[in-house]
BASE-412338 format. One record per residue: y, x, z of N, C-alpha, C in turn; residue in one letter. Coordinates in pm, whole numbers, plus 50000, padded with zeros to 5 digits. Layout:
BEGIN
[pt [Y,X,Z],[Y,X,Z],[Y,X,Z],a]
...
***
This chain:
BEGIN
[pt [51296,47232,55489],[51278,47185,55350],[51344,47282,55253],x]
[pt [51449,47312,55264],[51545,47377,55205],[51464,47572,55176],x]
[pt [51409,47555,55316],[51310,47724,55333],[51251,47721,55244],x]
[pt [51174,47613,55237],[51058,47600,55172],[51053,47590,55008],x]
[pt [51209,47528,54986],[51207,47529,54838],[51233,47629,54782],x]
[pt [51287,47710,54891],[51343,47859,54824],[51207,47923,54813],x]
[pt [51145,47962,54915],[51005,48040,54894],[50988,47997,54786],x]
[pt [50965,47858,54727],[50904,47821,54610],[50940,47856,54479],x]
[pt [51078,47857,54501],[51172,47917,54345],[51137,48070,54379],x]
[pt [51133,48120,54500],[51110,48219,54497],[50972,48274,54422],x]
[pt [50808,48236,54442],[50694,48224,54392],[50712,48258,54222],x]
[pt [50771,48130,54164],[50823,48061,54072],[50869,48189,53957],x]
[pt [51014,48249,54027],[51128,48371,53979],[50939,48498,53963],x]
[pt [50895,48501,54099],[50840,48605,54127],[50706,48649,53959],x]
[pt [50668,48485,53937],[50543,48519,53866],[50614,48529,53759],x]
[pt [50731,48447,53717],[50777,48489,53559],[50797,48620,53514],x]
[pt [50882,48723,53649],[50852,48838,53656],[50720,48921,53589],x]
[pt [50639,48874,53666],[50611,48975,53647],[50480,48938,53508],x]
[pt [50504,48778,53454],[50478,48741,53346],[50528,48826,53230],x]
[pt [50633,48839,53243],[50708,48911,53143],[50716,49077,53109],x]
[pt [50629,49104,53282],[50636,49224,53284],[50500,49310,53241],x]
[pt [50423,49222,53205],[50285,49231,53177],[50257,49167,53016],x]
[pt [50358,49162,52924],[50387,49119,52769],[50324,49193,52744],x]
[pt [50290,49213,52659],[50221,49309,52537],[50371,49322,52447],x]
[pt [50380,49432,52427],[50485,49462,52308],[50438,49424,52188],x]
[pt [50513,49342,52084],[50459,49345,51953],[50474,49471,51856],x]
[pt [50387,49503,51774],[50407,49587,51656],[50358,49549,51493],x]
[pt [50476,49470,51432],[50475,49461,51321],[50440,49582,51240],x]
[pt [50340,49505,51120],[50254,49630,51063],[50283,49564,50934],x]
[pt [50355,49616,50849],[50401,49524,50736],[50247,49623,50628],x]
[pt [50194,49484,50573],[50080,49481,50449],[50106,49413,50312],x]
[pt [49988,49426,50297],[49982,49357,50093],[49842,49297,50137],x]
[pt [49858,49201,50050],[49688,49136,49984],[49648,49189,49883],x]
[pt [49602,49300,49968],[49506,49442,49856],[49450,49521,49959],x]
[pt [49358,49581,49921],[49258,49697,49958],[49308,49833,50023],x]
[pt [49364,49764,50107],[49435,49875,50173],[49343,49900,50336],x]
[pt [49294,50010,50374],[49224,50047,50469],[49250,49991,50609],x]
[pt [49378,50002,50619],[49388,49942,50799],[49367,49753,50779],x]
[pt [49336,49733,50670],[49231,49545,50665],[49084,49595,50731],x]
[pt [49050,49680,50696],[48922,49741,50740],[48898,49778,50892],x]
[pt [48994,49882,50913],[48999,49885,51055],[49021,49750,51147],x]
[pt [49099,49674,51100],[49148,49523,51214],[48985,49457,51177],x]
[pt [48901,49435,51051],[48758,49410,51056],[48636,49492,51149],x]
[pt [48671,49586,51177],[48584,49670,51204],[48581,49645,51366],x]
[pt [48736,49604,51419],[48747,49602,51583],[48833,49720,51575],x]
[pt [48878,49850,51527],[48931,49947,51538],[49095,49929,51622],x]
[pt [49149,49813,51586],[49250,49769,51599],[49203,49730,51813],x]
[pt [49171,49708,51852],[49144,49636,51965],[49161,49739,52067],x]
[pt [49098,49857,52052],[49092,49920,52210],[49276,49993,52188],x]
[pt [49320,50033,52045],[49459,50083,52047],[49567,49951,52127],x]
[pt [49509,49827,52120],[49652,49720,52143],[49670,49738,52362],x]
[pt [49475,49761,52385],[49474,49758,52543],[49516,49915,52561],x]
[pt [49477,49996,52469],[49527,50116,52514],[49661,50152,52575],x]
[pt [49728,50070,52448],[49903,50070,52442],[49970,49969,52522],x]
[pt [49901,49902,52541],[49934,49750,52581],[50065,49700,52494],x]
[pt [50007,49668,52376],[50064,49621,52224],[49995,49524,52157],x]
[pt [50064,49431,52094],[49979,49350,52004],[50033,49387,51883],x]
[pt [49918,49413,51742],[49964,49443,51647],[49983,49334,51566],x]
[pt [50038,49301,51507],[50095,49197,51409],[50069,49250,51278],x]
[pt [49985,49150,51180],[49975,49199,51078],[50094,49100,50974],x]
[pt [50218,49130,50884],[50296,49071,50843],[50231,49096,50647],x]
[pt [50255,48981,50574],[50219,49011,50482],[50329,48983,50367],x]
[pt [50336,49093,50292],[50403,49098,50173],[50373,49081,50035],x]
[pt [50411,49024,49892],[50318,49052,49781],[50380,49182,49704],x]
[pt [50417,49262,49740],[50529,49350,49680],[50596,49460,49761],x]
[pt [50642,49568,49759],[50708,49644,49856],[50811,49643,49880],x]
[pt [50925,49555,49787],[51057,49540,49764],[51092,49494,49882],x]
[pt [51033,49349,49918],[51097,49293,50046],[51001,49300,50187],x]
[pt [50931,49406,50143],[50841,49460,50257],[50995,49602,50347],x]
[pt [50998,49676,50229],[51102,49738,50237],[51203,49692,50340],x]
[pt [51248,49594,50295],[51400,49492,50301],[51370,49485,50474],x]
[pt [51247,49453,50505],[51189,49384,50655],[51196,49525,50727],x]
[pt [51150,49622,50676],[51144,49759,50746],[51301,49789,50772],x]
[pt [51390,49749,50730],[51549,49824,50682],[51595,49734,50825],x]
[pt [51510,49585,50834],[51611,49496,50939],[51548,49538,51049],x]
[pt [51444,49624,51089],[51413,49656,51213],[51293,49524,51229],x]
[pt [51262,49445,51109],[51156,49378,51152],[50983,49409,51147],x]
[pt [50992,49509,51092],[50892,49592,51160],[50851,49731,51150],x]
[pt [50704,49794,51232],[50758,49897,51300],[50728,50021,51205],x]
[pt [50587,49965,51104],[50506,50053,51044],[50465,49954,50914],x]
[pt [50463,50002,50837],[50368,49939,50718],[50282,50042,50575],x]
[pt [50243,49937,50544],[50166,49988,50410],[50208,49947,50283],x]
[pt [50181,50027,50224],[50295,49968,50059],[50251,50089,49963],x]
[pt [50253,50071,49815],[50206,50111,49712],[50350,50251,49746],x]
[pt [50281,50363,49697],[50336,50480,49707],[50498,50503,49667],x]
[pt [50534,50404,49548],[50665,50414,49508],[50760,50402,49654],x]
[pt [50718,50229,49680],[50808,50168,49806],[50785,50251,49912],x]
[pt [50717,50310,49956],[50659,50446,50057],[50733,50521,50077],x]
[pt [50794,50600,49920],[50882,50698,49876],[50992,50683,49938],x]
[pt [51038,50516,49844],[51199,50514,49842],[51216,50504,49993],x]
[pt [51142,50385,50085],[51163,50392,50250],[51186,50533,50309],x]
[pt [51132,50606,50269],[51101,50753,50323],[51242,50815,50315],x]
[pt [51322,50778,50166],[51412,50850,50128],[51511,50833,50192],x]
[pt [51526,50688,50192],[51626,50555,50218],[51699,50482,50350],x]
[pt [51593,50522,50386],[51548,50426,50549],[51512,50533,50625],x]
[pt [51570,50460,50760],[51518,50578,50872],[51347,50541,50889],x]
[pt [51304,50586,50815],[51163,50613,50800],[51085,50745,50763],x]
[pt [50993,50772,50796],[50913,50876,50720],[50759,50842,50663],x]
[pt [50714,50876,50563],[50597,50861,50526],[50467,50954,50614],x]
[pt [50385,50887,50690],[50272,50950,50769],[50163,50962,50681],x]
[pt [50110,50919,50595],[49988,50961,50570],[49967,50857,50361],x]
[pt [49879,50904,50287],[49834,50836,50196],[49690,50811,50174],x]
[pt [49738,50625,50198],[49572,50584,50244],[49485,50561,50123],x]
[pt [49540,50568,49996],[49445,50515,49851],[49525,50598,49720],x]
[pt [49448,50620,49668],[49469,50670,49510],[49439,50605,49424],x]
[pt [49502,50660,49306],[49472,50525,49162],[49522,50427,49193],x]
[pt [49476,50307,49220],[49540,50188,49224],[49594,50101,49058],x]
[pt [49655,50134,49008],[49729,50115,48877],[49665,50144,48760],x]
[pt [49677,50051,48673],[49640,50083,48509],[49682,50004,48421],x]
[pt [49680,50035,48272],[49764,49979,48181],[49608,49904,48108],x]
[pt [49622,49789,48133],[49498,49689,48044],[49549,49600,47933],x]
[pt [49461,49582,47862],[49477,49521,47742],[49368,49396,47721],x]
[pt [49393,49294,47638],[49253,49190,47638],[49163,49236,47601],x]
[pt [49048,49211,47613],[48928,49284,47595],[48891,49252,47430],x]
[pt [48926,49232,47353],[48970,49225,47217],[49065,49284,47150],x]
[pt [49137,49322,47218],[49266,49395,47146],[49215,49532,47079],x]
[pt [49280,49531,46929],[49259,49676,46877],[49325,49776,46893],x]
[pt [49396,49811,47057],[49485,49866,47085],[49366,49978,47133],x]
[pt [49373,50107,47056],[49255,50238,47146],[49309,50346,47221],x]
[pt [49467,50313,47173],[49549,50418,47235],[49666,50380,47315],x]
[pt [49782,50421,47412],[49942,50409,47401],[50001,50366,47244],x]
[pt [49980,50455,47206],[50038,50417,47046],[50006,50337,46973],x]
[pt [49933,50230,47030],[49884,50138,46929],[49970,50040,46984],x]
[pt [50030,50067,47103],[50105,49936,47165],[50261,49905,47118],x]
[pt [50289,49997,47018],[50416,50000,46961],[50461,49840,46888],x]
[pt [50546,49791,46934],[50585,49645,46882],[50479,49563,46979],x]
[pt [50448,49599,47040],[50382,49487,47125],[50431,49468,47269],x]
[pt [50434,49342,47334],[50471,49277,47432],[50360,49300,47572],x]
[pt [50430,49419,47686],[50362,49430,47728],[50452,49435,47855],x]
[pt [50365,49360,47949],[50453,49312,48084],[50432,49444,48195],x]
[pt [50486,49375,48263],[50561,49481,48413],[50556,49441,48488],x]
[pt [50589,49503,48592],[50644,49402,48786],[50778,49478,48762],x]
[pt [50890,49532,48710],[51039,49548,48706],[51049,49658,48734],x]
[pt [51175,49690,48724],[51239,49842,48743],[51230,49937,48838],x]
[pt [51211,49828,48985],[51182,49911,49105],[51025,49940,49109],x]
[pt [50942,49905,49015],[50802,49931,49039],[50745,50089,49053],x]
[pt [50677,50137,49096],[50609,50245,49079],[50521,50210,48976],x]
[pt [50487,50090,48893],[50425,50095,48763],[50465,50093,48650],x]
[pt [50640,50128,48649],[50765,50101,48592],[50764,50284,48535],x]
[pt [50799,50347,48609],[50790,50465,48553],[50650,50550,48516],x]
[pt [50538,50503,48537],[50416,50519,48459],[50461,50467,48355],x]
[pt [50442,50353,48330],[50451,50298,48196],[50555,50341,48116],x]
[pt [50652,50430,48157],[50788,50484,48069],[50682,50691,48059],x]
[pt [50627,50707,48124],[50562,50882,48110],[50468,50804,48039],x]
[pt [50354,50725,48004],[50252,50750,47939],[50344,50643,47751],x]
[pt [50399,50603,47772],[50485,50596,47623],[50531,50727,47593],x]
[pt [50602,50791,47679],[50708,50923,47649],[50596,51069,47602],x]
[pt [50493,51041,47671],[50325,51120,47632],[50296,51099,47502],x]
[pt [50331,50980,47464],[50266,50954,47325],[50367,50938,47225],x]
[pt [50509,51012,47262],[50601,51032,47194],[50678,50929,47171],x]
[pt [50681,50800,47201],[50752,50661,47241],[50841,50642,47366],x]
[pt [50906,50560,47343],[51005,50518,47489],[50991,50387,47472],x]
[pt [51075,50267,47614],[51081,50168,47598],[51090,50042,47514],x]
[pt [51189,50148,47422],[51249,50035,47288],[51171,50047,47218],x]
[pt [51038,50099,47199],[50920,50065,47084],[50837,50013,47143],x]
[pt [50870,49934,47234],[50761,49814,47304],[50892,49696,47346],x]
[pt [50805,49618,47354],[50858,49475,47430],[50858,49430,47557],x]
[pt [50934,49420,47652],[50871,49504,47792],[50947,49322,47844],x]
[pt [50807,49276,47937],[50794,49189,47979],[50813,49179,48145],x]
[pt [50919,49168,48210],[50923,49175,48347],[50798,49058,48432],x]
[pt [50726,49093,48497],[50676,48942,48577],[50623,48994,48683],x]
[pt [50586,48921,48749],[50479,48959,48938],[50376,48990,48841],x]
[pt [50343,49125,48953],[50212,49194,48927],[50126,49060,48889],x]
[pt [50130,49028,49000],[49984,48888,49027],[49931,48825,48914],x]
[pt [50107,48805,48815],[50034,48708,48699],[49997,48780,48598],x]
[pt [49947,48887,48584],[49960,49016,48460],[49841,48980,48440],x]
[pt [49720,48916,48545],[49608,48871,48438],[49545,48724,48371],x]
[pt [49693,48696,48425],[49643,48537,48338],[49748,48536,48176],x]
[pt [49843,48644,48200],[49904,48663,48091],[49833,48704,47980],x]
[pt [49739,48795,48041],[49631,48876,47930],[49535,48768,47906],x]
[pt [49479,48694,47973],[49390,48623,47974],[49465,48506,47822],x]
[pt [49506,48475,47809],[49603,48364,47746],[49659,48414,47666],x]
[pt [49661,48537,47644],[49728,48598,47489],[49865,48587,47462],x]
[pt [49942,48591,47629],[50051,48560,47641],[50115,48710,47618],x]
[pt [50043,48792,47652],[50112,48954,47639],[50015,49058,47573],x]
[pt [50039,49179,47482],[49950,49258,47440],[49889,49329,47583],x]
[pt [49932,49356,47655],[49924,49448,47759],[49991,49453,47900],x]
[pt [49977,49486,47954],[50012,49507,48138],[50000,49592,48207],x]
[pt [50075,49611,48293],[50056,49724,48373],[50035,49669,48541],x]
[pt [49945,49697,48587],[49934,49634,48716],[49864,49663,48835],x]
[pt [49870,49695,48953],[49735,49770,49052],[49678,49664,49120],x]
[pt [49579,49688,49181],[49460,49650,49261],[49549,49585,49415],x]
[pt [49491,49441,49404],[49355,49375,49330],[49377,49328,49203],x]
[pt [49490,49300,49148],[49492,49234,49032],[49417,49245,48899],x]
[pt [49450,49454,48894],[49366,49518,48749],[49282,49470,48793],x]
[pt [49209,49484,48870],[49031,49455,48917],[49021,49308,48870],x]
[pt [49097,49201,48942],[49078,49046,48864],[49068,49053,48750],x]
[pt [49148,49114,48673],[49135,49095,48519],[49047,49154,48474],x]
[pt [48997,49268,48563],[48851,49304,48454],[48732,49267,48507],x]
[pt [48716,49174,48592],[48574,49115,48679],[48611,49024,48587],x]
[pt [48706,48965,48562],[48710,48842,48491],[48611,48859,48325],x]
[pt [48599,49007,48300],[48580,48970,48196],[48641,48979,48061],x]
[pt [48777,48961,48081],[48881,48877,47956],[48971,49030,47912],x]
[pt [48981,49106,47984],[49065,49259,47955],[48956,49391,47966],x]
[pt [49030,49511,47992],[48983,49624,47964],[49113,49740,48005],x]
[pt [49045,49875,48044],[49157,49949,48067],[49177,50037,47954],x]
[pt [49321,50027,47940],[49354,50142,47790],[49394,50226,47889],x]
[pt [49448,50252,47996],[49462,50401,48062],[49493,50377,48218],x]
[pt [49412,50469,48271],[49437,50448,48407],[49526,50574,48442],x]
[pt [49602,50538,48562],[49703,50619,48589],[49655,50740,48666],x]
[pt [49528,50808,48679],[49502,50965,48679],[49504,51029,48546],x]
[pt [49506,50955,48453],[49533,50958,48316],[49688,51023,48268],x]
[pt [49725,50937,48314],[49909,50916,48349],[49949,51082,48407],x]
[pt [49916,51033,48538],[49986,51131,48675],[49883,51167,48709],x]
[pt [49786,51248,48727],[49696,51300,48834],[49791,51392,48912],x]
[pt [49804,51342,49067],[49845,51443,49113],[49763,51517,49239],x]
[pt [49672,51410,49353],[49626,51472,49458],[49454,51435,49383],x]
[pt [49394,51543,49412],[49229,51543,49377],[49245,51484,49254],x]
[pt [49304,51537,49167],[49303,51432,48995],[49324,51306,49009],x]
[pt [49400,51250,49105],[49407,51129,49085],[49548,51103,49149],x]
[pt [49597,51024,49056],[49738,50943,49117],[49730,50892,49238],x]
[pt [49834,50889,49336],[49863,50832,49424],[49924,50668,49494],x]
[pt [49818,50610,49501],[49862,50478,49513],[49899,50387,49617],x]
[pt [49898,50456,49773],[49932,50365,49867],[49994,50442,49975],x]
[pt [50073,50433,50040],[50096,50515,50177],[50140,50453,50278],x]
[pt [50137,50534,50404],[50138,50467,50493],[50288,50494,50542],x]
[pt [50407,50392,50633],[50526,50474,50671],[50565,50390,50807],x]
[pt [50656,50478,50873],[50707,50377,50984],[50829,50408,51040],x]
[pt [50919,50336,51089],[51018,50369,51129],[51037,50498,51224],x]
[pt [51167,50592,51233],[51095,50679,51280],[51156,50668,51466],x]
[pt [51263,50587,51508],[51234,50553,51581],[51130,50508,51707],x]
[pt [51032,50434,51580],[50892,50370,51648],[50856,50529,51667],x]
[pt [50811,50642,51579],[50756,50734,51580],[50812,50817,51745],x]
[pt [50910,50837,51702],[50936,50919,51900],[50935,50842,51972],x]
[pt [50924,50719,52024],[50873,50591,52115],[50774,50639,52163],x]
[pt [50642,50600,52052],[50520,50583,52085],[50410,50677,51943],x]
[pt [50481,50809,51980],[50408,50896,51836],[50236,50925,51900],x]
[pt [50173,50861,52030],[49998,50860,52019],[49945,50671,51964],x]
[pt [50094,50627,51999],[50009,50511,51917],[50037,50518,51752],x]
[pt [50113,50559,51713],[50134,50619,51584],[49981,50684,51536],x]
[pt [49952,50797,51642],[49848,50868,51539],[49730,50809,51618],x]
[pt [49723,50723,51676],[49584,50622,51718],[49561,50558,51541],x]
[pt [49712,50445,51535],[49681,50396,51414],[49636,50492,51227],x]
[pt [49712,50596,51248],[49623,50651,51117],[49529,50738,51175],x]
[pt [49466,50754,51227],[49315,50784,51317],[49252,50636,51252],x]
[pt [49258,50559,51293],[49208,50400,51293],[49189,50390,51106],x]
[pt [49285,50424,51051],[49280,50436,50872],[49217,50518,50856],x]
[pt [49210,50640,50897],[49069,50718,50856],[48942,50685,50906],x]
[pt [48930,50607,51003],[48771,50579,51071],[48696,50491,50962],x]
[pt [48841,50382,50894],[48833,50276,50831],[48756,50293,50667],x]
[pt [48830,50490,50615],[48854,50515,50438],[48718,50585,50491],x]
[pt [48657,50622,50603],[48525,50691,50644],[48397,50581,50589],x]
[pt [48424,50438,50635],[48341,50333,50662],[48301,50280,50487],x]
[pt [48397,50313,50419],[48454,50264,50298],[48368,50318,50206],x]
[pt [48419,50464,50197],[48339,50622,50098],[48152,50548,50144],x]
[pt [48134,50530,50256],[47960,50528,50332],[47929,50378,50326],x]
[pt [47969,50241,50334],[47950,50132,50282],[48025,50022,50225],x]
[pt [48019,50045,50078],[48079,49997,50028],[48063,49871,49989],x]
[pt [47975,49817,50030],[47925,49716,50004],[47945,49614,50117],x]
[pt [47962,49645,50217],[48025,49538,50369],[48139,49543,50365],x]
[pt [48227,49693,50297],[48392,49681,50274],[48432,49568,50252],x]
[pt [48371,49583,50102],[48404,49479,50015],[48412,49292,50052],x]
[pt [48295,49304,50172],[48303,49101,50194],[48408,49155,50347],x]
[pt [48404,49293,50369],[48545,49257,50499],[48687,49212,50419],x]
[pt [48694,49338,50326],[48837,49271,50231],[48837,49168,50161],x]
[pt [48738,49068,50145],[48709,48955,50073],[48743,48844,50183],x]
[pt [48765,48885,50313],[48709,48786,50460],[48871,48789,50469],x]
[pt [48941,48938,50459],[49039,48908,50480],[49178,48938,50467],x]
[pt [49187,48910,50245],[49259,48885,50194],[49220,48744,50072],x]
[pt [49128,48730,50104],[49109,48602,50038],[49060,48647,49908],x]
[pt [49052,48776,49849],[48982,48783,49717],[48874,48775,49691],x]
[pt [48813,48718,49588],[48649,48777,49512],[48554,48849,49543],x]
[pt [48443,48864,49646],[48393,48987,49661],[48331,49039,49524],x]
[pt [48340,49000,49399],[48294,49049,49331],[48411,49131,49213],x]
[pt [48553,49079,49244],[48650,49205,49208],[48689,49269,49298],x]
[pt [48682,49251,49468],[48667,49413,49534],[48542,49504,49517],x]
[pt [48432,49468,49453],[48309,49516,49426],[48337,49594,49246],x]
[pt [48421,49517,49163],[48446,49602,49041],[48523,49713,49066],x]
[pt [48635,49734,49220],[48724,49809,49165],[48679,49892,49251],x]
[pt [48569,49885,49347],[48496,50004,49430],[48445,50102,49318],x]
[pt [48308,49986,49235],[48251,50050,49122],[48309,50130,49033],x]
[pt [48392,50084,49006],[48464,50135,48858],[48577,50242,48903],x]
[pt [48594,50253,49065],[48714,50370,49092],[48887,50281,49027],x]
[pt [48901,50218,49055],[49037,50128,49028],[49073,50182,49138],x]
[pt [49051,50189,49287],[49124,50208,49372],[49014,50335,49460],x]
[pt [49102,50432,49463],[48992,50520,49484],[49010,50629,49677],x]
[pt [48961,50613,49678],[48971,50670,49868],[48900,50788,49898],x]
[pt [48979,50873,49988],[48963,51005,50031],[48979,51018,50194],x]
[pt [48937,51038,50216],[48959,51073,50362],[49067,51171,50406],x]
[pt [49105,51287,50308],[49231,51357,50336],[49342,51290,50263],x]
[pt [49415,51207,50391],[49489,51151,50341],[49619,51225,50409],x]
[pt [49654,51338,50401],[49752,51410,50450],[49880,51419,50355],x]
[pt [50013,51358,50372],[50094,51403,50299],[50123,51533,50282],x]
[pt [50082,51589,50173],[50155,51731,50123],[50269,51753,50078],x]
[pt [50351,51882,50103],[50480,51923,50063],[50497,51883,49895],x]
[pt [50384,51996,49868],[50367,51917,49725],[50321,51834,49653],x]
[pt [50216,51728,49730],[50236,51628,49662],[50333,51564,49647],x]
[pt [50423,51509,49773],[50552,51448,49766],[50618,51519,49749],x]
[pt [50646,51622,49687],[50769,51700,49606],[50743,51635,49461],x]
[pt [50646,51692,49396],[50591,51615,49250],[50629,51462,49250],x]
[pt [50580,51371,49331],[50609,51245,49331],[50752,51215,49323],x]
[pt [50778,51290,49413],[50937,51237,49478],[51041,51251,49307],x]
[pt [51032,51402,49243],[51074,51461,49067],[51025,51350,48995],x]
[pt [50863,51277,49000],[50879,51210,48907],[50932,51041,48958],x]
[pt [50995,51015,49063],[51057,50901,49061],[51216,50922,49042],x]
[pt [51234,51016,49059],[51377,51115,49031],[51430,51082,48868],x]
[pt [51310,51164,48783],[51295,51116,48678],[51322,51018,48597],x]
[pt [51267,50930,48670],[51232,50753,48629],[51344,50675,48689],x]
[pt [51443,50730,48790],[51576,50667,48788],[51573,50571,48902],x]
[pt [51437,50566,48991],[51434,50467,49106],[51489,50563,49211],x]
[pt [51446,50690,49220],[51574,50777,49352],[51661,50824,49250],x]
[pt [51782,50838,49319],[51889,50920,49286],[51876,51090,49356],x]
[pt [51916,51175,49267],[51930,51331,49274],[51926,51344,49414],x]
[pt [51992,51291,49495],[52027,51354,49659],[51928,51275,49717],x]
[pt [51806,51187,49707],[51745,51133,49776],[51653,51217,49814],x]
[pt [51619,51258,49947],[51515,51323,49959],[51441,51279,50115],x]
[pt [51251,51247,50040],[51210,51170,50146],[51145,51247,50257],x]
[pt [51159,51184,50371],[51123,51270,50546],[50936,51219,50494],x]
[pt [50893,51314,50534],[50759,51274,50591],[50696,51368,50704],x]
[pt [50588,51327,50779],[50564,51400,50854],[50375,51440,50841],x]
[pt [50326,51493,50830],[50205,51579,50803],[50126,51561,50955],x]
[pt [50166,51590,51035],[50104,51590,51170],[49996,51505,51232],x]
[pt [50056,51343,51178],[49913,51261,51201],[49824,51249,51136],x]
[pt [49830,51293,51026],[49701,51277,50936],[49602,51397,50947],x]
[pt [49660,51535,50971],[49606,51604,51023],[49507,51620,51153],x]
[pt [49613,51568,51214],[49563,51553,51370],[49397,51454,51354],x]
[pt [49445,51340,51289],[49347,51262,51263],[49223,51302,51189],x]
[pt [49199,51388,51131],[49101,51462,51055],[49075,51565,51162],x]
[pt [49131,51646,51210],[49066,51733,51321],[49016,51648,51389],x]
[pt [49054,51544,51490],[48974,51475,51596],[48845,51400,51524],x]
[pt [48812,51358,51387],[48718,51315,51331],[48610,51450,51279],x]
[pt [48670,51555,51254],[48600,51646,51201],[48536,51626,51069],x]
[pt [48420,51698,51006],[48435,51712,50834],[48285,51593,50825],x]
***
């Protein structure tokens, strides 16, 4: 009896073994509810043969903001994410992280109600015009395209709030103006109720005339771990910004399927270039040199911050896709 129970605990010990030994590793992929390419790839299936490849499950974690997307990357709670170019930066600078690749441009613009007799920057002088706060990357746009038009902060009224609500503020005549990126600008102008007084290639053009609005980063840890599942996944973002540029019109109800927006404001901000996609999404020396001076500038890095990135997968990923 006694044999027998042991064999059995033995069985028992044996399968948990090798239950455990047959896990899938998780890999937190910190996101936004926005138009960001690897939503495309996890639609497309792209995501599936990398998890059996690796034997990984990817976790998609969602953020509305990069601040405490950031915060999650700093605790080791996850491995890789996506985030509007500022939070990209500072991780890069900040955090044992490096920036791999930039998956979207544009993104950001300064709108007004679609009534307002505002035709310029300078018309916005004495007027109340909101923000997402100090750490924003739409924070120091909105301080270069005042400082362009020979203004600074204190000749506006500067309204801190979540991106999110910047178009019901406009909508309601609660603010002259806003500054805000995609999906939101796009809500407010499918809606109807606003208009753009300047979009930020306007602002900053820096890669292909156009500002830089999303990047990709990951711990760099994760990176010498597992640097082919690294460049599987931005391989997987370019198959995705490939599918995007060639149909834009199935993009749009995939990112509608699955972030919950409008297919008809991911369909304005395809049209209208609000959020705009390239397939060379390679970090350059000099793009992120330029970027890095003008957040320097704007007082979100300090002088000695300087951010790691690495060039290699995005490259790599464009050679194995070819032109």
């Amino acid at each position: 009896m006694l044999s027998m129970t042991m064999r059995t605990l033995g069985a028992v010990l044996a399968a948990l073994m090798f239950t455990t030994a047959q896990a899938a590793e998780t890999v937190n992929y910190g996101v936004q509810p926005a138009t960001q390419p690897i939503y495309i790839a996890r639609a497309l299936g792209l995501l599936d043969p990398i998890e059996k490849k690796h034997d990984v499950k990817i976790e998609f974690r969602s953020f509305s903001y990069g601040a405490p997307e950031n915060q999650a990357m700093a605790a080791g709670e996850l491995q890789i994410a996506s985030a509007g170019m500022g939070p990209a930066i500072v991780a890069a600078a900040r955090l044992p992280a490096k920036l791999i690749a930039i998956s979207i441009l544009e993104q950001t613009a300064i709108l007004v109600p679609k009534d307002s007799d505002a035709k310029s920057i300078k018309d916005l002088k004495g007027k109340r015009v909101a923000f997402p706060g100090e750490g924003s990357q739409q924070y120091p746009l909105l301080l270069k395209a005042l400082a362009d038009a020979g203004m600074s902060a204190t000749d506006v009224e500067l309204f801190k709030t979540k991106g999110s609500d910047i178009p019901t503020l406009l909508q309601s005549g609660s603010v002259d103006a806003g500054i805000t990126w995609d999906p939101h600008a796009s809500n407010a102008l499918a809606a109807g109720h606003s208009r753009i007084l300047m979009k930020a290639e306007a602002i900053m053009p820096i890669k292909a005339g156009h500002y830089i609005g999303n990047g990709e980063y990951a711990r760099i840890e994760f990176i010498e771990k597992y640097p082919e599942l690294v460049q599987d996944l931005v391989t997987a973002n370019v198959k995705a910004i490939d599918f995007i540029l060639k149909n834009p019109d199935e993009a749009a109800k995939m990112w509608s399927e699955q972030i919950g927006f409008p297919i008809e404001v991911v369909n304005y901000s395809l049209r209208e270039s609000v959020s705009v996609y390239n397939r060379d999404i390679v970090p350059e020396a000099s793009t992120i040199e330029q970027y890095t001076k003008f957040l320097k500038e704007a007082g979100i890095l300090e002088p000695d911050d300087d951010p790691k990135f690495d060039p290699k997968f995005a490259e790599e990923a464009l050679k194995q896709l070819g032109s």
